[in-house]
C-alpha positions as CSV (number, residue, x, y, z in Angstrom):
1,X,64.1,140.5,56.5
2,X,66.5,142.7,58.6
3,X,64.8,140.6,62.0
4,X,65.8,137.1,60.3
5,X,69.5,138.8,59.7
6,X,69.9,139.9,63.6
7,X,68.1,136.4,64.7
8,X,70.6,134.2,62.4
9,X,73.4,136.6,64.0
10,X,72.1,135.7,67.5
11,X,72.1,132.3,67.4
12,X,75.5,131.7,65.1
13,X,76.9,134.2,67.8
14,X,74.9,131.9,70.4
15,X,76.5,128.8,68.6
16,X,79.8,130.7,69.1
17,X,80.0,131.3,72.7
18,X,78.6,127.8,73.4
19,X,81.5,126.6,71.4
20,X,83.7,128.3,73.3
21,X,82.5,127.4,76.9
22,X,82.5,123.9,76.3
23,X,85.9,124.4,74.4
24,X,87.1,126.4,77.3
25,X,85.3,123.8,79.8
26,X,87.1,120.7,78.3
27,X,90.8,122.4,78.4
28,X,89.6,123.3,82.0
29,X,89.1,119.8,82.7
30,X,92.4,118.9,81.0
31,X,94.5,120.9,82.6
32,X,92.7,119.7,85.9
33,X,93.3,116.4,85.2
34,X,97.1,117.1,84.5
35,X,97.4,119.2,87.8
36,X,96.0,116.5,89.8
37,X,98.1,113.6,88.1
38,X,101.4,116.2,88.6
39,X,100.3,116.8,92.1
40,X,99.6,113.1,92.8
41,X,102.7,112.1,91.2
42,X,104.8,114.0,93.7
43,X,103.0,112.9,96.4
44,X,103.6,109.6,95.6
45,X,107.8,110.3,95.2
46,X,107.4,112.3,98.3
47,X,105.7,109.7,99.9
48,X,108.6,106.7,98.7
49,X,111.3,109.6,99.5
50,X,110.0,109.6,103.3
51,X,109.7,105.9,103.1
52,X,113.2,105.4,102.4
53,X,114.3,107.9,104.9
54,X,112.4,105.9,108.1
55,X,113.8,102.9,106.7
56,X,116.9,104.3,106.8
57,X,116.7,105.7,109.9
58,X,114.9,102.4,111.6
59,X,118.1,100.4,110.1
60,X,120.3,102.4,112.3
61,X,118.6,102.2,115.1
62,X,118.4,98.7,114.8
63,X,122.4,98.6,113.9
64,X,122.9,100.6,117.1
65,X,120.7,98.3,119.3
66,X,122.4,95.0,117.5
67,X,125.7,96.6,118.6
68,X,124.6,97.2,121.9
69,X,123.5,93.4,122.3
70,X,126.8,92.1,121.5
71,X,128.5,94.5,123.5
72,X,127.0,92.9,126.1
73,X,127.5,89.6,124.9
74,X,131.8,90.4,124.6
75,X,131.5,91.6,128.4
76,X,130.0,88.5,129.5
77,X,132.4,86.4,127.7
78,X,135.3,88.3,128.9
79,X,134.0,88.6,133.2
80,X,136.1,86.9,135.3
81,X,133.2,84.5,136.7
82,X,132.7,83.5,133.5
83,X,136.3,82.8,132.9
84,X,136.6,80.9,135.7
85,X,133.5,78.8,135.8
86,X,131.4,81.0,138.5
87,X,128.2,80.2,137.5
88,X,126.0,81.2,140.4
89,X,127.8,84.5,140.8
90,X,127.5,85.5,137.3
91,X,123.6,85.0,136.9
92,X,123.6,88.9,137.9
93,X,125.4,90.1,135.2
94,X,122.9,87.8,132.5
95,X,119.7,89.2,134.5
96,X,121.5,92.7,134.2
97,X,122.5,91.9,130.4
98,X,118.6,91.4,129.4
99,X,117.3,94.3,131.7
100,X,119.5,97.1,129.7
101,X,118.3,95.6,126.3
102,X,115.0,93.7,127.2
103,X,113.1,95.4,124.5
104,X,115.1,92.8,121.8
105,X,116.1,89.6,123.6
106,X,113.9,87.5,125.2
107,X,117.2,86.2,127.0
108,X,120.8,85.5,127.4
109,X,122.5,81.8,127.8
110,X,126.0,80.7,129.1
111,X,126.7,77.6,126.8
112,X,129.7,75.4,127.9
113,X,132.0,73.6,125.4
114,X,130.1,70.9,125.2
115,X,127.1,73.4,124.0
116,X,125.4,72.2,127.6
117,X,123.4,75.0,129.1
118,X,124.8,76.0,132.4
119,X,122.7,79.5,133.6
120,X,120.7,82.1,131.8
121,X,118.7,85.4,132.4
122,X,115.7,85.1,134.5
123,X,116.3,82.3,135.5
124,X,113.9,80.4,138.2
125,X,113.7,77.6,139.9
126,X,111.0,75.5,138.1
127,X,113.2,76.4,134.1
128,X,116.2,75.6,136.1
129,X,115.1,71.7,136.1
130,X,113.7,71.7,133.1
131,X,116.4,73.4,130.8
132,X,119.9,73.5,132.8
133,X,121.6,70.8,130.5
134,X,120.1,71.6,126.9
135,X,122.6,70.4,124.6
136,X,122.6,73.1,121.4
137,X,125.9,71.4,120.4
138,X,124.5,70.9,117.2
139,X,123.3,74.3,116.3
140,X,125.3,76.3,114.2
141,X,125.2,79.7,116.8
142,X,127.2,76.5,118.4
143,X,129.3,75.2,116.4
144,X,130.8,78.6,114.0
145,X,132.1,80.5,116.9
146,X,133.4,77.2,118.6
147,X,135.2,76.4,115.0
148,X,136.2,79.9,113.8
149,X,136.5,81.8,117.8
150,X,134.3,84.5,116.3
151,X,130.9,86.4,117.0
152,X,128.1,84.2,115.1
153,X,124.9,85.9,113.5
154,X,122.1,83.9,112.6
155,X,119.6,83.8,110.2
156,X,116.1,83.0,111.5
157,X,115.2,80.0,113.5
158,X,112.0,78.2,114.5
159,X,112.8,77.8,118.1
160,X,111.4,74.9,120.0
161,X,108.5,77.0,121.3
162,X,107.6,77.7,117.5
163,X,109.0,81.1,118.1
164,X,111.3,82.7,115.3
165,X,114.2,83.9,116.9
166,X,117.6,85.5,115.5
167,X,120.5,84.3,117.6
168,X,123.8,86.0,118.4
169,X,126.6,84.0,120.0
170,X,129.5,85.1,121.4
171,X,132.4,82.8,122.0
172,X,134.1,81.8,125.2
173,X,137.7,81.8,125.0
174,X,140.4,81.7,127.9
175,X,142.8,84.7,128.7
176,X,144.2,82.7,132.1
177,X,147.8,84.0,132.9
178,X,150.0,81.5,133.0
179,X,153.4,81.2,135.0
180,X,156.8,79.6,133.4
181,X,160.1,79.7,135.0
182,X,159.2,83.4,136.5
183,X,157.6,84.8,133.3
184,X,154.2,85.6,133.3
185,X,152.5,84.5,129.5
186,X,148.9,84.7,128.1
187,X,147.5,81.7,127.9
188,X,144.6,81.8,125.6
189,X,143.0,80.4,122.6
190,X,141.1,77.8,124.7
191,X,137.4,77.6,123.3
192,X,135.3,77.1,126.9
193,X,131.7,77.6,125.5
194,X,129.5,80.8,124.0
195,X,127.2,83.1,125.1
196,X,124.0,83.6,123.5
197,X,121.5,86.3,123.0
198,X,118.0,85.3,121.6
199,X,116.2,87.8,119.5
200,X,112.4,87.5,118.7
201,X,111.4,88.4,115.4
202,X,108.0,89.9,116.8
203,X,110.4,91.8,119.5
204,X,112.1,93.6,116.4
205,X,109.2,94.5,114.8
206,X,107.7,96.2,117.7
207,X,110.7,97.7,118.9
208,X,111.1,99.6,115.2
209,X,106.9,100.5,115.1
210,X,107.6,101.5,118.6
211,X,110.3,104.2,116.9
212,X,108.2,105.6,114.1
213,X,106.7,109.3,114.8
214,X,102.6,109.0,116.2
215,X,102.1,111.6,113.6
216,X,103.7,109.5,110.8
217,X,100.7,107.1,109.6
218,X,103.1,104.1,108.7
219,X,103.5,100.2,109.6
220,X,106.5,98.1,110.3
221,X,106.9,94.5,107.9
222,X,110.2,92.7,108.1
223,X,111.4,90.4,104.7
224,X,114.1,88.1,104.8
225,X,116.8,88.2,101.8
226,X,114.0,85.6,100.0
227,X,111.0,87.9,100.2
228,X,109.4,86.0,102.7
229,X,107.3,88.3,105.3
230,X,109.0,87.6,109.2
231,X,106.8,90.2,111.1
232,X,103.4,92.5,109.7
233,X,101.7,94.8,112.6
234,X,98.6,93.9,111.0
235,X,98.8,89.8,111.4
């Protein structure tokens, strides 16, 4: 009688203990399941945290290198060959113009103000023939900084090699002196043509992947203001 007692006892306490380690197994499991969904949850708001700081910091770098493109593009309008219609002597200062920023622009193009080509970066003789005389006079990199005397941004354009391009023009306007009865005056305002820098959209993408840390596992896409996918390192 007293051995059924102690063998009841042993297996209720049995019953007990195996109660308790699956009890203590299941809150394990729970609070597993809760560390690993906190810990994933701050890996994924670190990970969006550093992904708004590259962007960040790839958007300035790209400001910066913009600004240095149309820097260029305000000397050029502004050199005195230019001014005065030099176009054989200036086609240094466009070859020198694409060397300090040829990581962007596939090139840069004297426009007159007719929108004719006259010379460019890079230029050889076999393009020569075949481009010297393009009319863009329709285009509106053309046609804003002709109407308005302003620098001219453009959205993305299909270029006639089926290459999307951004294009920044810079107009041409005169700053001759001019003499009248003794006095020396400014004589500008005259529109005489543009300048024009032509951006590849493939060249952007690169150049930003290009800047991202080796360490830093991550891959450049470029959107325009529609949501439509310009450049993707993985094509």
């Amino acid at each position: 009688m007293i051995l059924t007692t102690l063998s009841k006892r042993n297996v209720a306490l049995l019953f007990i203990i195996a109660a308790t380690g699956i009890s203590l197994s299941i809150l394990s499991y729970q609070y597993s399941t809760f560390i690993a969904g906190e810990i994933s949850k701050a890996a994924s708001k670190d990970v969006r945290l550093n992904s708004r700081i590259e962007v960040y910091d790839l958007s300035r770098i790209l400001v910066r290198s913009i600004d240095s493109i149309t820097t260029n593009l305000r000397i050029l309008a502004n050199a005195p060959t230019i001014q005065s219609n030099e176009s054989e002597e200036a086609h240094i200062l466009f070859s020198t113009a694409q060397a300090s920023t040829n990581e962007l622009t596939d090139g840069y193009y004297w426009f007159d103000q007719d929108g004719r080509a006259i010379t460019w970066s890079n230029m050889n003789q076999n393009i020569s023939q075949r481009y010297k005389g393009v009319d863009i006079s329709s285009m509106e990199y053309f046609m804003i900084p002709k109407n308005t005397h302003l620098p001219y941004y453009s959205s993305v354009i299909e270029s006639a090699d089926n290459v999307p391009r951004l294009y920044i023009s810079f107009p041409i306007i005169s700053n001759e002196l001019k003499i009248d009865k003794g006095t020396i005056t400014n004589k500008s305002g005259t529109f005489k043509g543009v300048i024009v820098a032509a951006i590849g959209v493939s060249n952007i993408g690169k150049f930003l992947q290009n800047e991202l840390s080796p360490a830093i596992l991550s891959n450049v896409g470029l959107m325009d203001k529609n949501g439509i996918i310009l450049y993707s390192r993985n094509q």
